[in-house]
Backbone as CSV, one residue per row, in Angstrom:
resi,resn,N_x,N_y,N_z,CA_x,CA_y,CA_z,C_x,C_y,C_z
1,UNK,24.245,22.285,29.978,24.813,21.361,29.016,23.698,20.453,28.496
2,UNK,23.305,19.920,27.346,22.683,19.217,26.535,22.865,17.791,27.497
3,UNK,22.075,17.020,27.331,22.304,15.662,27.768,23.053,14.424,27.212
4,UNK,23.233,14.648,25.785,24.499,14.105,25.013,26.132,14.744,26.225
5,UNK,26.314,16.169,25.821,27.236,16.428,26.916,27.324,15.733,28.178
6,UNK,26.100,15.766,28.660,26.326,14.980,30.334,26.705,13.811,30.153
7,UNK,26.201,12.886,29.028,26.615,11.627,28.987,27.856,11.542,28.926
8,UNK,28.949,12.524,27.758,29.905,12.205,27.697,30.665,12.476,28.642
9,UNK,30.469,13.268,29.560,31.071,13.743,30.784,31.162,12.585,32.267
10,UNK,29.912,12.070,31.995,30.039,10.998,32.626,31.060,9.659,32.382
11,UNK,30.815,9.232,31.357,31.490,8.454,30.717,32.902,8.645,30.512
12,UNK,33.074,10.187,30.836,34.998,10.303,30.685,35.505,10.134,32.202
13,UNK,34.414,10.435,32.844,34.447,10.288,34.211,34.619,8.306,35.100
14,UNK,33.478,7.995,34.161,34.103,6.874,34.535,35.046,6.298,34.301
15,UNK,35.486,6.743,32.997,36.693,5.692,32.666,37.678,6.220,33.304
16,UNK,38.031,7.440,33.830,39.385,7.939,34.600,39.320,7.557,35.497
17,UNK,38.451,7.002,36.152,38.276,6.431,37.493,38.817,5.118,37.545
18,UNK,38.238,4.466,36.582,38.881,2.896,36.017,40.458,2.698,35.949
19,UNK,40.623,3.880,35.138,42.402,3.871,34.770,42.806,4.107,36.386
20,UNK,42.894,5.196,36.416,43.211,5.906,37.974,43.725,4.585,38.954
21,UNK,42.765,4.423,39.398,42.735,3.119,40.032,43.729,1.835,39.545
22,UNK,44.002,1.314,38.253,44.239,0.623,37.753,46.316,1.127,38.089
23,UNK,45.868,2.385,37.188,47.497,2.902,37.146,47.956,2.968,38.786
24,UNK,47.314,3.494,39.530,47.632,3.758,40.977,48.134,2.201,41.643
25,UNK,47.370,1.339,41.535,47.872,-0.177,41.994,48.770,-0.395,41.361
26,UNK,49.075,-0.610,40.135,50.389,-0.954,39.283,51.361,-0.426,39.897
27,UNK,51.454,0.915,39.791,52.526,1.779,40.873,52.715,1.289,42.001
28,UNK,51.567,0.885,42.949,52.712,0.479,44.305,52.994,-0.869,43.869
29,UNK,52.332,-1.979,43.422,53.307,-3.027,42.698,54.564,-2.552,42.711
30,UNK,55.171,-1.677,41.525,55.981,-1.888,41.214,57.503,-1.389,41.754
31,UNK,56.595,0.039,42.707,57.343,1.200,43.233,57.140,0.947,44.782
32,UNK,56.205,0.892,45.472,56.003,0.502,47.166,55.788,1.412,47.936
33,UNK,55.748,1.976,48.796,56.125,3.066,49.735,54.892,3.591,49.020
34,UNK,55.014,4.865,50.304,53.629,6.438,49.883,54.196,7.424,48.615
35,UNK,52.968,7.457,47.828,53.714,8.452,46.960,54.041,9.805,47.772
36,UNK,53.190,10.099,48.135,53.016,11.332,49.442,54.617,11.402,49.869
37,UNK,55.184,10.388,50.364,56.791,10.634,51.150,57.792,10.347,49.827
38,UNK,57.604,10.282,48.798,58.949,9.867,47.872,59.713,11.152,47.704
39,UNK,60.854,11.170,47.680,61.385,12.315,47.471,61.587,11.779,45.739
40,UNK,62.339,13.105,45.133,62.751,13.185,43.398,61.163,13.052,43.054
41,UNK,59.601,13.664,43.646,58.717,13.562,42.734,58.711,14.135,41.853
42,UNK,59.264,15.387,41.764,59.178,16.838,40.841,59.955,16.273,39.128
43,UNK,60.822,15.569,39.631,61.491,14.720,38.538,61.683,13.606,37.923
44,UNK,60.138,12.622,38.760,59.599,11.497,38.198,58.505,12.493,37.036
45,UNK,57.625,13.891,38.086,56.806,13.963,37.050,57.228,14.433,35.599
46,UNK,58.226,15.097,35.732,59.046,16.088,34.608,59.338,14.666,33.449
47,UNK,60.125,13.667,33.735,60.151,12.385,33.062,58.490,11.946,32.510
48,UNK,57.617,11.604,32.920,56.408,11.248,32.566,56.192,12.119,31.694
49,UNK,55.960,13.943,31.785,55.848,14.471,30.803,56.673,14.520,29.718
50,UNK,57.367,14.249,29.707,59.088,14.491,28.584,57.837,12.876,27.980
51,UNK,57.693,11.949,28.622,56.977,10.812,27.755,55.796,10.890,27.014
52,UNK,54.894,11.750,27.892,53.523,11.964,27.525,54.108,12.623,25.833
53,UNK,54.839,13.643,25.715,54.789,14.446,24.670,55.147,13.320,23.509
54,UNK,56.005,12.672,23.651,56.762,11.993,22.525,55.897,10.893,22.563
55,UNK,54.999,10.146,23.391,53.826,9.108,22.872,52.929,10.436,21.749
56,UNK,52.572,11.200,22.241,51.521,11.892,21.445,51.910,12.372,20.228
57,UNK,53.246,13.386,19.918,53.839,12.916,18.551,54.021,11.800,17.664
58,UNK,54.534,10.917,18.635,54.342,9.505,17.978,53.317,8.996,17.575
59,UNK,52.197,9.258,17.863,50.835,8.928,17.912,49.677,10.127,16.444
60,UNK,50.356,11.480,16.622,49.636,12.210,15.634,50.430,11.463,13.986
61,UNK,51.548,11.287,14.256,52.467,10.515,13.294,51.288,9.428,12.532
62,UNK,51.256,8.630,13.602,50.553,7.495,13.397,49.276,7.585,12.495
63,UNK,48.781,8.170,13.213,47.079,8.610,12.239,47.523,9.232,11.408
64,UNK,48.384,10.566,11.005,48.413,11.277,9.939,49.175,10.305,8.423
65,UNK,50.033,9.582,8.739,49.897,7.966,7.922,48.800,6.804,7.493
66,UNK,48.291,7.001,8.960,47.201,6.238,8.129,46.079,6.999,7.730
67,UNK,46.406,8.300,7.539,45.279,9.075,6.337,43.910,9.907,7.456
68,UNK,44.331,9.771,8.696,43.364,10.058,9.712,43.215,11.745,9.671
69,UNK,42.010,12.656,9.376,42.286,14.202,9.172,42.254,14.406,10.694
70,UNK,42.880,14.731,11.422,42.812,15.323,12.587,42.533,16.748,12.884
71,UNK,42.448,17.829,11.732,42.010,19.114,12.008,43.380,19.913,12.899
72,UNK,42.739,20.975,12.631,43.963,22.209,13.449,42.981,23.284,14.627
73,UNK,44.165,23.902,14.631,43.551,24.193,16.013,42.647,25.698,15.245
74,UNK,42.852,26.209,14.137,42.826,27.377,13.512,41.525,27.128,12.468
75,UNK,40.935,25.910,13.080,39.730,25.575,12.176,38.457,25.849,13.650
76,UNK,38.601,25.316,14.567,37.700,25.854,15.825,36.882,27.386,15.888
């Protein structure tokens, strides 16, 4: 990999680490207990994704209004 690449690899690296961390404390704030022992995980995660999708629609929405070209996948 080029060293531009490594940088950015690093740098995505750190910041997931940042969030990670960040999101992980919020959670026992708010939730408590081991995630490890919760039962219904399979259908906390299924909920998160059902969210993830509809932030990111909501979100291509967003830019494609404000005039943002985002490209297709059939241009790669």
């Amino acid at each position: 990999m080029t060293e531009v690449q490594e940088h950015h690899l690093r740098t995505v690296k750190e910041r997931f680490a940042e969030l990670v961390d960040k999101k992980y404390r919020a959670g026992q704030v708010e939730h408590g207990g081991n995630l490890w022992q919760k039962n219904g995980l399979i259908d906390f995660t299924i909920e998160e994704a059902i969210d993830q999708v509809v932030y990111l629609l909501t979100l291509k929405e967003q830019l494609e209004k404000a005039g943002i070209e985002l490209g297709t996948v059939d241009e790669v």
